[in-house]
C-alpha positions as a printed NumPy array, in Angstrom:
array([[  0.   ,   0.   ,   0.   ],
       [  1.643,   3.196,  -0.98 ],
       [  1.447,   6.059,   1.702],
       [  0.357,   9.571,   0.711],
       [  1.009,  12.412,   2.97 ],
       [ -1.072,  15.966,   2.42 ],
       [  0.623,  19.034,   4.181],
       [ -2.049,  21.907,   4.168],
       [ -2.949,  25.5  ,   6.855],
       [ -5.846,  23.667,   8.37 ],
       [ -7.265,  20.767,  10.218],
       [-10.517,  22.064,   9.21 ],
       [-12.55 ,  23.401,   6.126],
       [-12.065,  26.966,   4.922],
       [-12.89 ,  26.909,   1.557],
       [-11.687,  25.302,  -2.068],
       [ -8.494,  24.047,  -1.131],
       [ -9.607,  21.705,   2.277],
       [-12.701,  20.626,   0.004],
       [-10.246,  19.129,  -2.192],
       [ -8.089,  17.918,   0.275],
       [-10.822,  16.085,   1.443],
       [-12.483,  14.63 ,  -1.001],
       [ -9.482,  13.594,  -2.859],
       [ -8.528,  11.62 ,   0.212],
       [-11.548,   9.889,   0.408],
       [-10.996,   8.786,  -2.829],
       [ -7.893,   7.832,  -2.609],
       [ -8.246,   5.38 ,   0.341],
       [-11.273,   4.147,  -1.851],
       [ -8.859,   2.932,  -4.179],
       [ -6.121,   1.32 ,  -1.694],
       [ -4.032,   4.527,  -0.875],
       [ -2.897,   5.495,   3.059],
       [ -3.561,   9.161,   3.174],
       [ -2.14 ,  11.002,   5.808],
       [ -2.279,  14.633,   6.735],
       [ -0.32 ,  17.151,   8.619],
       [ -1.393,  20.838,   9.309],
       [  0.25 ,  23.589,   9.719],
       [ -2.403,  25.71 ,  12.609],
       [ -6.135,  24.879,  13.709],
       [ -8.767,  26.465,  12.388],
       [-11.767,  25.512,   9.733],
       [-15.116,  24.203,  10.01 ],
       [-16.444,  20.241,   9.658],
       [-13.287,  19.62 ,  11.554],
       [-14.436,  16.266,  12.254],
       [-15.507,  15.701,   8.547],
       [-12.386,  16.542,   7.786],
       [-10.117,  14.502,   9.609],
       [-12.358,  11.32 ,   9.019],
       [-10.95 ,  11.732,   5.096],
       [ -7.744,  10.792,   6.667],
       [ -6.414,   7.6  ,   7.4  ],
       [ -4.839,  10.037,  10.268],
       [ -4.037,  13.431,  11.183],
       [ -1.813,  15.275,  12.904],
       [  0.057,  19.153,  13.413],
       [  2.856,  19.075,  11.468],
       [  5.991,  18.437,  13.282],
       [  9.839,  18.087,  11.047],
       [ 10.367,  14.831,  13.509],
       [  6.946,  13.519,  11.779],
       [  6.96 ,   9.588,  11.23 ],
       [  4.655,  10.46 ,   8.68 ],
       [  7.   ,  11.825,   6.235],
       [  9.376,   9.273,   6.972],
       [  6.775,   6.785,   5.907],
       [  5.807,   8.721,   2.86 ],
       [  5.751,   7.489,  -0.895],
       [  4.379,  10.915,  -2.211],
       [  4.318,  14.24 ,  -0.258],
       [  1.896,  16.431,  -1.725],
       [  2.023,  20.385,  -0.462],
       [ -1.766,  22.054,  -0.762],
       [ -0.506,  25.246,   0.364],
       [  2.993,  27.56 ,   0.327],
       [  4.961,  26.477,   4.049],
       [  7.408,  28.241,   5.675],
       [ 10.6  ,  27.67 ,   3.396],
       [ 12.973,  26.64 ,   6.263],
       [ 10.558,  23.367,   5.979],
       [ 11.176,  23.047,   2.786],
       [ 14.705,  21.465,   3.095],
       [ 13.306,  18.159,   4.766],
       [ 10.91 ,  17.194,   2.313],
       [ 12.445,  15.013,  -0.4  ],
       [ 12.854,  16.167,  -3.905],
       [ 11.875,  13.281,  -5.941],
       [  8.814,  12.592,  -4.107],
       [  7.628,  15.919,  -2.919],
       [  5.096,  17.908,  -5.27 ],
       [  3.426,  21.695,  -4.885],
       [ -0.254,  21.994,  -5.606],
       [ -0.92 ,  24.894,  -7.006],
       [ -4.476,  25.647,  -6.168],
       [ -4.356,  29.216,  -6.27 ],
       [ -2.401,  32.561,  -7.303],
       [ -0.253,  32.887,  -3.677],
       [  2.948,  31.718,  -5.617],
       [  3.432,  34.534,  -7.904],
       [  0.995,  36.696,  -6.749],
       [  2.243,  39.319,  -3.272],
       [ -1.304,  40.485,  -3.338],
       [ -2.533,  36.83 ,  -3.675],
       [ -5.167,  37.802,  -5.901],
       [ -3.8  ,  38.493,  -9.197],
       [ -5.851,  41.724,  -9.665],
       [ -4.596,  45.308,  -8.921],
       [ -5.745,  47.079,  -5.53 ],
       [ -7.188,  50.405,  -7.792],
       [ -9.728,  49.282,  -9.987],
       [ -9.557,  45.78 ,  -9.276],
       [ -7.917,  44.68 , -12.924],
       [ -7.159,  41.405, -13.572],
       [ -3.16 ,  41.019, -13.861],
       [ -1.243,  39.023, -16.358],
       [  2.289,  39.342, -15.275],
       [  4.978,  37.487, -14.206],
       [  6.12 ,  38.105, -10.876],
       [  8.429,  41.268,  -9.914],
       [  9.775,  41.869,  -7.148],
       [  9.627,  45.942,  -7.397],
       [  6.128,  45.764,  -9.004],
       [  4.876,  43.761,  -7.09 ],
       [  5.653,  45.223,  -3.876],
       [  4.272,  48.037,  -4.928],
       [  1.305,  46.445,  -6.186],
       [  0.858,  45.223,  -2.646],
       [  1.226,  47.607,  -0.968],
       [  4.121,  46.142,   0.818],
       [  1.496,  44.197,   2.945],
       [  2.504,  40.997,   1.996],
       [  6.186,  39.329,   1.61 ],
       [  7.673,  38.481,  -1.754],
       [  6.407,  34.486,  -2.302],
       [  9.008,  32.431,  -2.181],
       [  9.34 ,  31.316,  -5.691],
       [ 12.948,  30.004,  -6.085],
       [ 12.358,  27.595,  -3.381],
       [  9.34 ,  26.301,  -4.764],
       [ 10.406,  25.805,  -8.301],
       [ 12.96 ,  23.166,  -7.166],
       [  9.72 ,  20.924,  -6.686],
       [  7.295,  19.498,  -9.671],
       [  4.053,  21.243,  -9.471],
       [ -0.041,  19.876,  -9.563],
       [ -2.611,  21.952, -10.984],
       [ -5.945,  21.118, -11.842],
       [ -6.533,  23.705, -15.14 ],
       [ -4.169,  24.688, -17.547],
       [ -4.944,  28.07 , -17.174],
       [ -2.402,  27.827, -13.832],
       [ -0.03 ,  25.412, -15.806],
       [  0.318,  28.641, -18.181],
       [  1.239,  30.838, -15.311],
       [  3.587,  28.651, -13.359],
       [  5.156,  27.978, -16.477],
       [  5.68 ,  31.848, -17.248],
       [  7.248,  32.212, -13.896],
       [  9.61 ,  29.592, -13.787],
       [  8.253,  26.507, -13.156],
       [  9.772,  23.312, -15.248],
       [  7.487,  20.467, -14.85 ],
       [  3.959,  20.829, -13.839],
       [  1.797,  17.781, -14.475],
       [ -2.339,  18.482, -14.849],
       [ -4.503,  16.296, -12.475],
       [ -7.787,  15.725, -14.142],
       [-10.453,  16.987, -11.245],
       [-13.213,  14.166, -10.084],
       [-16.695,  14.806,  -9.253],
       [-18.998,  12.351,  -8.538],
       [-22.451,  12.575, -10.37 ],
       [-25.826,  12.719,  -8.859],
       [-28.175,   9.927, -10.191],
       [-31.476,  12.161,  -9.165],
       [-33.568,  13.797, -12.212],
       [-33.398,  17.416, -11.798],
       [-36.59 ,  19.23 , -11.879],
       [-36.499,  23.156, -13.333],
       [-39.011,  25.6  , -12.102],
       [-40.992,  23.667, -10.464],
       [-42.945,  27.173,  -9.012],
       [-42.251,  29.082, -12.399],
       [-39.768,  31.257, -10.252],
       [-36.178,  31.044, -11.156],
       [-33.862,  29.653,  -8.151],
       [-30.522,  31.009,  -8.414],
       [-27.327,  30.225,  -6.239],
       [-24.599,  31.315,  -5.436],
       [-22.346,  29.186,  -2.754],
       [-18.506,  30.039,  -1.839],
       [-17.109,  32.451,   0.588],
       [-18.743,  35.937,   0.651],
       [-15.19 ,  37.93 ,  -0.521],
       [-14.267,  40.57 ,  -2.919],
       [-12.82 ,  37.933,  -5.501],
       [-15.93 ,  35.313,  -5.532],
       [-18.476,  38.624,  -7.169],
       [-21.079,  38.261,  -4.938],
       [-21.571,  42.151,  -4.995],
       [-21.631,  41.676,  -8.706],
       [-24.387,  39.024,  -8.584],
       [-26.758,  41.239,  -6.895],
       [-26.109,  44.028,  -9.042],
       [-27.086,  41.978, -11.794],
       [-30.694,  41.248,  -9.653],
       [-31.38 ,  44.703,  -8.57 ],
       [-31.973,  44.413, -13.133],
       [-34.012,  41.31 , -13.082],
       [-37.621,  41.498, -13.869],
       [-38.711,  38.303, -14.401],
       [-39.907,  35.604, -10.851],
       [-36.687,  34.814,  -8.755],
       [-34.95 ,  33.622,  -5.834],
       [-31.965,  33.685,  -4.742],
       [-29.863,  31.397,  -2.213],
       [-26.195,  32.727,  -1.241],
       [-24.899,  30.012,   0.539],
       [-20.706,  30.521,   2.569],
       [-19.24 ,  33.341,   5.154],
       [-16.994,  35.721,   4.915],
       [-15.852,  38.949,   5.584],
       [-18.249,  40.642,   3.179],
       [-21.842,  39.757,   4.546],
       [-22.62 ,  42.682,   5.685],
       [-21.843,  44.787,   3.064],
       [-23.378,  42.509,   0.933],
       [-26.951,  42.329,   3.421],
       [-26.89 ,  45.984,   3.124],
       [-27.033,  45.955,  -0.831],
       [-29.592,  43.667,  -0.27 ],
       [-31.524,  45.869,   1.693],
       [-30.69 ,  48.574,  -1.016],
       [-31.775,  46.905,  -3.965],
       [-35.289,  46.001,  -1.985],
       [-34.384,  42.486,  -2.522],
       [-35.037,  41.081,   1.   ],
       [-37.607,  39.051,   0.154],
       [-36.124,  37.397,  -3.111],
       [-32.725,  37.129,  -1.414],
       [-31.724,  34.457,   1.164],
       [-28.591,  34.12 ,   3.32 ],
       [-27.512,  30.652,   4.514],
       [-24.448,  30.758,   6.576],
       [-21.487,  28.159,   5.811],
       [-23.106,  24.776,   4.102],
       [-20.972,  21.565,   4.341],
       [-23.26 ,  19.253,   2.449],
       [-24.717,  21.646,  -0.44 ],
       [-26.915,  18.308,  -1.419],
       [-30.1  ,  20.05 ,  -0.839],
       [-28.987,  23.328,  -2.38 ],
       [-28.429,  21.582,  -5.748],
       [-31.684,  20.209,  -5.763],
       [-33.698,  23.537,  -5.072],
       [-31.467,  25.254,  -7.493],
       [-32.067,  26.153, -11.312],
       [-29.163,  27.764, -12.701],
       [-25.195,  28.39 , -10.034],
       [-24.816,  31.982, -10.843],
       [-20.463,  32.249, -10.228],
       [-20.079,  36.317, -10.933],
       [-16.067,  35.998, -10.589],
       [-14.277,  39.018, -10.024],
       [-10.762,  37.609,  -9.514],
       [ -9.133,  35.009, -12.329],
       [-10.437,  32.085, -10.421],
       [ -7.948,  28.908, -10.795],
       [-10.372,  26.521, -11.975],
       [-13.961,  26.602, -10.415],
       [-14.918,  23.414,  -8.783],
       [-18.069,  24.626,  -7.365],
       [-19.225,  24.971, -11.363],
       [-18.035,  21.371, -12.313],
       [-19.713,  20.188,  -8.963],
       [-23.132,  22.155, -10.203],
       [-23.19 ,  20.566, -13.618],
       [-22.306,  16.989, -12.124],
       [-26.339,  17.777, -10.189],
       [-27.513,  18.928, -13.326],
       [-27.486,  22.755, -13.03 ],
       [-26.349,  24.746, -15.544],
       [-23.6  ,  27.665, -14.771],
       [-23.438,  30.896, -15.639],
       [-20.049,  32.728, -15.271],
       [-18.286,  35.459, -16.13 ],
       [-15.139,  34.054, -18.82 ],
       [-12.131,  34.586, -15.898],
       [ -9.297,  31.575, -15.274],
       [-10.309,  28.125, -15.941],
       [-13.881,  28.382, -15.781],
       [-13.803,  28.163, -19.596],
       [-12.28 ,  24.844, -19.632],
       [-14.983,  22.982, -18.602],
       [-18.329,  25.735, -19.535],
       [-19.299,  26.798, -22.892],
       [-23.165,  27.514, -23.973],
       [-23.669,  23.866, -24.078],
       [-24.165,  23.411, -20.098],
       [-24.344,  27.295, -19.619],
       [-23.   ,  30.677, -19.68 ],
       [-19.692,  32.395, -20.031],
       [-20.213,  35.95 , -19.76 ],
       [-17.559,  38.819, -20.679],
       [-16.009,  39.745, -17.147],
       [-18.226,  42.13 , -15.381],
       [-20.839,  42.67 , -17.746],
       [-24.073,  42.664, -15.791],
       [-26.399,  43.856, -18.583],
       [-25.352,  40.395, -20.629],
       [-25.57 ,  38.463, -17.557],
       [-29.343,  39.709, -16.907],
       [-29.955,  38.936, -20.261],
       [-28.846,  35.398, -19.872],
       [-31.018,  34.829, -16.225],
       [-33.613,  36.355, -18.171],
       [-33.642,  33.748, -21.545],
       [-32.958,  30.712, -18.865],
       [-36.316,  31.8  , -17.232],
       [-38.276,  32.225, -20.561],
       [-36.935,  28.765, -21.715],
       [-37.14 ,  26.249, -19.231],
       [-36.285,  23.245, -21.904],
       [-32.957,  24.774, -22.201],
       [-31.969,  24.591, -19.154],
       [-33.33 ,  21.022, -18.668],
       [-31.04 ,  20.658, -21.951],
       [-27.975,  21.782, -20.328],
       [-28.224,  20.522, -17.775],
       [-28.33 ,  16.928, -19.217],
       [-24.921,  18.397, -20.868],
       [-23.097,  18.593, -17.935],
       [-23.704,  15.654, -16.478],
       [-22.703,  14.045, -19.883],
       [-19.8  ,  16.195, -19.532],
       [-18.943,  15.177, -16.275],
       [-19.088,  11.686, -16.412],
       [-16.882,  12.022, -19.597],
       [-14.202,  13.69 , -18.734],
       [-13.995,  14.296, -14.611],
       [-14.742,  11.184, -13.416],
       [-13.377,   9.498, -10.264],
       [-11.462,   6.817, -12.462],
       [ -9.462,   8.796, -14.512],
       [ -8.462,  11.027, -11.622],
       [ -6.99 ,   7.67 , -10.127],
       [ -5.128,   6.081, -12.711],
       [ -3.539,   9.798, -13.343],
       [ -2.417,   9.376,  -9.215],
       [ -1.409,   6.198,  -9.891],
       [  0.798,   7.007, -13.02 ],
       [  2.11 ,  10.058, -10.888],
       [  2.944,   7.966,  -8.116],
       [  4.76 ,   5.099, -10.795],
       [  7.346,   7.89 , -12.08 ],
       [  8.656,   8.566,  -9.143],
       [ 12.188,   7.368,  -8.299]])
């Protein structure tokens, strides 16, 4: 049995990253793997959920048996470099599931104006870019490991700054079996579920239903920072009784199932979008604004890419979705033939297990 050891910032969930960390595991052991994982602080909710993924868990310590023990070492997030030097080379990879690595600001847009950026990292630029809030990321160090990623869209920026082998894990989502009913009250039930920051557009959502005039409602479903400037636009729109806050969700089931269409108004280049593969694998079509890898799994066949920011298009869009109920039921058949094509639990496996067989 080969042993795989995850090194991530929490024993709990926080957002994206944990969610894969978990599920992956699960997985993983599924298929005859020992997953282990060692965190770097506490913090996260589901903590229990979490660790149960495991085979177990523990802080991470240098003195760890676990890394002793490991086959593969797989880092989900950027560690304190003076760590670095104990992990082996040749079986020691960086996931890259985000922009932290070559981004200071960490979100890849500028603070003024929020523009997307498409440069490689610079030291003077960026520092400046950030404010000088944030230390330079240590890219040097991190280049001397092979990197994951789970769109091309990051390949193509690790590879601009300096990065020499990156290998693409296919993602996995497992399919829901349950016919999907649309509109079942003629009003149409839009979501939106991920944390409630700047980046994830949330603002940008309810901009574009302050313009809606056709039946709705409207589920946001995570925390963060911004909920209360986001329940005050709420309140300033008039939308309080279309508009319906849920707190965190760990098991969005239920969510999918009262849901016709995951609205995912990204502001920030977002690295792939799992939330949108793990809509279309219920059978709900996505509509998006075209940032990051969203577009390598969406097109107009299970949804909407949208130009980035452009509300007026996107209210167009809610708008023909609500007018023609057998598209949506049409796309979303799509993406769970989609899905089940190309992100399915088995090919994410025999990639890990081809990973794990070219290592010396």
């Amino acid at each position: 049995m080969k042993n795989i050891v995850y090194i991530g910032q929490y024993n709990g969930i926080i957002g994206g990253i944990e969610r894969y960390m978990q599920k992956s595991a699960e997985i993983l052991r599924r298929n005859g793997f020992a997953v282990q994982c060692l965190y770097m602080e506490e913090g996260g909710r589901d903590q229990h959920i979490f660790s149960a993924a495991f085979d177990r868990i523990q802080h991470f310590s240098p003195e760890s048996g676990f890394l002793k023990m490991a086959d593969l070492i797989i880092l989900h997030n950027i560690i304190d470099v003076k760590y670095l030097q104990i992990l082996p080379r040749n079986k020691t990879y960086f996931f890259a599931h985000d922009h932290n690595i070559y981004c200071q600001r960490h979100h890849y847009y500028m603070p003024i104006g929020r523009i997307n950026c498409h440069r490689t990292h610079n030291k003077w630029i960026c520092r400046l870019c950030s404010l000088g809030r944030n230390p330079a990321p240590p890219l040097a160090e991190y280049r001397k490991f092979p990197a994951l990623v789970l769109s091309e869209f990051i390949r193509g920026n690790l590879c601009k700054n300096g990065f020499e082998h990156v290998v693409k894990l296919p993602a996995f989502i497992t399919c829901s079996e349950q016919e999907h009913i649309f509109l079942p009250d003629n009003e149409l039930r839009i979501l939106f579920l991920g944390q409630l920051i700047r980046g994830k557009g949330a603002d940008l959502m309810l901009k574009t239903l302050a313009k809606l005039d056709i039946p709705f409602r409207c589920t946001i479903a995570g925390e963060g920072k911004d909920r209360r400037i986001l329940e005050s636009m709420v309140e300033k729109y008039g939308l309080q009784s279309k508009v319906f806050f849920t707190g965190f969700v760990s098991d969005p089931a239920e969510l999918w199932s009262n849901s016709d269409v995951l609205f995912f108004p990204i502001r920030w280049q977002e690295p792939f979008g799992l939330v949108g593969l793990e809509a279309l694998a219920h059978g709900v079509p996505v509509i998006s604004f075209d940032l990051g890898g969203v577009r390598e799994y969406l097109s107009d066949v299970c949804g909407a890419l949208i130009p980035e920011k452009n509300i007026k298009q996107a209210t167009e869009t809610l708008t023909q979705f609500y007018r023609q109920p057998e598209l949506l039921k049409t796309m979303g058949q799509n993406g769970l033939t989609l899905v089940k094509n190309q992100f399915s639990e088995k090919q994410f496996v025999e990639k890990f297990k081809e990973l794990i067989g070219g290592l010396q």
